[in-house]
C-alpha positions as CSV (number, residue, x, y, z in Angstrom):
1,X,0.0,0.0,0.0
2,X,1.0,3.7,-0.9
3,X,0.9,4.5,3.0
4,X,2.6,1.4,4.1
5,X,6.1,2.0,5.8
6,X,4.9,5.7,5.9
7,X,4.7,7.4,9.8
8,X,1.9,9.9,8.3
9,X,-1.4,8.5,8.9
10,X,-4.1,9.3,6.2
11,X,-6.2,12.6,6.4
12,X,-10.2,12.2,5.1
13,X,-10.9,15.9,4.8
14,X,-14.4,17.8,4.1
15,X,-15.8,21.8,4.5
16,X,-19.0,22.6,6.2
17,X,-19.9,26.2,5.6
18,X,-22.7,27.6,7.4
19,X,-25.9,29.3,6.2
20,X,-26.1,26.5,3.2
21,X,-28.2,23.3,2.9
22,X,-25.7,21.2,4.6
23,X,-25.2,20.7,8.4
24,X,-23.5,19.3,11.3
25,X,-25.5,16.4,10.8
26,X,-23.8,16.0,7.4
27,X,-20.2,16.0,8.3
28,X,-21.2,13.3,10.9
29,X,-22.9,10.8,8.7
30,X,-19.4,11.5,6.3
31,X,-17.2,10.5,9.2
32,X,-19.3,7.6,9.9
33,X,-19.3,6.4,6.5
34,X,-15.2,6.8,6.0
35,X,-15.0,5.1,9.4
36,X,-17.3,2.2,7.7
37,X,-15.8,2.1,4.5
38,X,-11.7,2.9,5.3
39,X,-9.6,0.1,7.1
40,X,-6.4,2.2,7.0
41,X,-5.8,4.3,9.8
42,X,-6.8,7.9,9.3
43,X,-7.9,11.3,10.7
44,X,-11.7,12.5,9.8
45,X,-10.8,17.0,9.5
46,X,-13.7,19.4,8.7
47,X,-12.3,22.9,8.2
48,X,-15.7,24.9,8.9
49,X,-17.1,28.0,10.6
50,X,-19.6,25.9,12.9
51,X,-18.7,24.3,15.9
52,X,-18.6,20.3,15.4
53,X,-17.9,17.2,17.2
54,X,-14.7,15.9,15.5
55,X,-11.9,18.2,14.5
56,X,-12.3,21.0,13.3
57,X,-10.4,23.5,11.3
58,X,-11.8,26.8,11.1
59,X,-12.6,28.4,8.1
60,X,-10.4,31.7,7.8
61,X,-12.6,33.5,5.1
62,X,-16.4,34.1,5.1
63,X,-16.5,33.2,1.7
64,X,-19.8,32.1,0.2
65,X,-21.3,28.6,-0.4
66,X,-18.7,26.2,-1.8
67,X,-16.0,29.1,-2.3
68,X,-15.0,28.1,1.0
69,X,-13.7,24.8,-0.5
70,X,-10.7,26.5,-1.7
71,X,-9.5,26.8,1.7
72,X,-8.4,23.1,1.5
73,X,-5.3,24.7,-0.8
74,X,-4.7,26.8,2.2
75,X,-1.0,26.8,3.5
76,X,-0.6,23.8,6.1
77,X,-4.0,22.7,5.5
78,X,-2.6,19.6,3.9
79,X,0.1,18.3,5.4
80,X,0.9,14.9,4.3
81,X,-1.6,12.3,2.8
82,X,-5.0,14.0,2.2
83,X,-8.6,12.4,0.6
84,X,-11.0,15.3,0.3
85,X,-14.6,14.2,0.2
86,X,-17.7,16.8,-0.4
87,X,-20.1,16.5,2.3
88,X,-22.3,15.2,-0.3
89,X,-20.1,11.6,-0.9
90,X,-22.1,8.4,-0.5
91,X,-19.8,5.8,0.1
92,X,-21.1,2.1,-1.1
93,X,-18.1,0.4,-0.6
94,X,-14.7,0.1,0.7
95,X,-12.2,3.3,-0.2
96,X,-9.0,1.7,0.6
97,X,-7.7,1.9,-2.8
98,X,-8.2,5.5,-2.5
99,X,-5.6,5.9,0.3
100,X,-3.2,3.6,-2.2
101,X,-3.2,6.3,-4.8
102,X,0.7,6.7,-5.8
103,X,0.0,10.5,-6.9
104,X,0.7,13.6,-4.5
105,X,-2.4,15.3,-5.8
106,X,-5.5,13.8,-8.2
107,X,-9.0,15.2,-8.7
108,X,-11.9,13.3,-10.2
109,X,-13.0,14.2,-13.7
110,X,-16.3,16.4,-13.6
111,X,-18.4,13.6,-15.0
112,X,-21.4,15.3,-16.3
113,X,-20.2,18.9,-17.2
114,X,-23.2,19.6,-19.5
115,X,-25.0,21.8,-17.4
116,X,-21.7,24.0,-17.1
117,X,-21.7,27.0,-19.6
118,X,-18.6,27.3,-21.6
C-alpha cells in the first residue's frame, strides 16, 4: 500500500460552511461512512465556521457557499496524505484503494459537465 512503511497517517478531509443546505449532521454521517468504508488508519478533519464534534479547522474567510472549499489549498492545511470528500459523498463500498493512490495530488473528472456553460 501507498501509505505502508509511511509514519503519516491518512487525512479524510471535508468543508462545512454555514448558512447552506448542509449541516452538522452531514459532516457526521461522512465520518461515519469513512469510518465504515476505510480500514487504513486515518484522521476524519472538517475545516468549517460551525462548531462540530470531531476536529475542526476553522474556516479563515467568510467566503460564500462552496467558495470556502478552496480553503483546502490553504497553506498547512494539507500536510501529508490528504482524501478530500464533499459532504455530499455516498460511500457504497470500501475506499481503501483511495488511500493507495501513488499521486501527490489527483482530482476526479467532472463527469457530467453539460450543465456547465462554456
Amino acid at each position: 500500500m501507498y501509505l505502508e512503511g509511511r509514519s503519516m497517517t491518512l487525512t479524510v478531509l471535508t468543508v462545512l460552511k454555514s448558512g447552506g443546505e448542509y449541516t452538522p449532521e452531514w459532516v457526521y454521517k461522512l465520518e461515519k461512512a469513512v469510518l465504515r468504508h476505510l480500514s487504513v488508519p486515518h484522521r476524519f478533519k472538517c475545516l468549517s465556521d460551525v462548531a462540530l464534534q470531531c476536529e475542526t479547522i476553522a474556516l479563515a474567510h467568510d467566503w460564500p457557499g462552496w467558495w470556502s472549499k478552496i480553503e483546502v489549498f490553504r497553506p498547512g492545511i494539507v500536510t501529508g496524505p490528504t482524501l478530500y470528500l464533499d459532504l455530499d459523498t455516498v460511500l457504497v463500498g470500501s475506499i481503501d484503494r483511495l488511500a493507495d493512490f501513488p499521486e501527490d495530488f489527483a482530482m476526479m473528472r467532472n463527469l457530467n459537465a453539460s450543465w456547465m456553460p462554456g
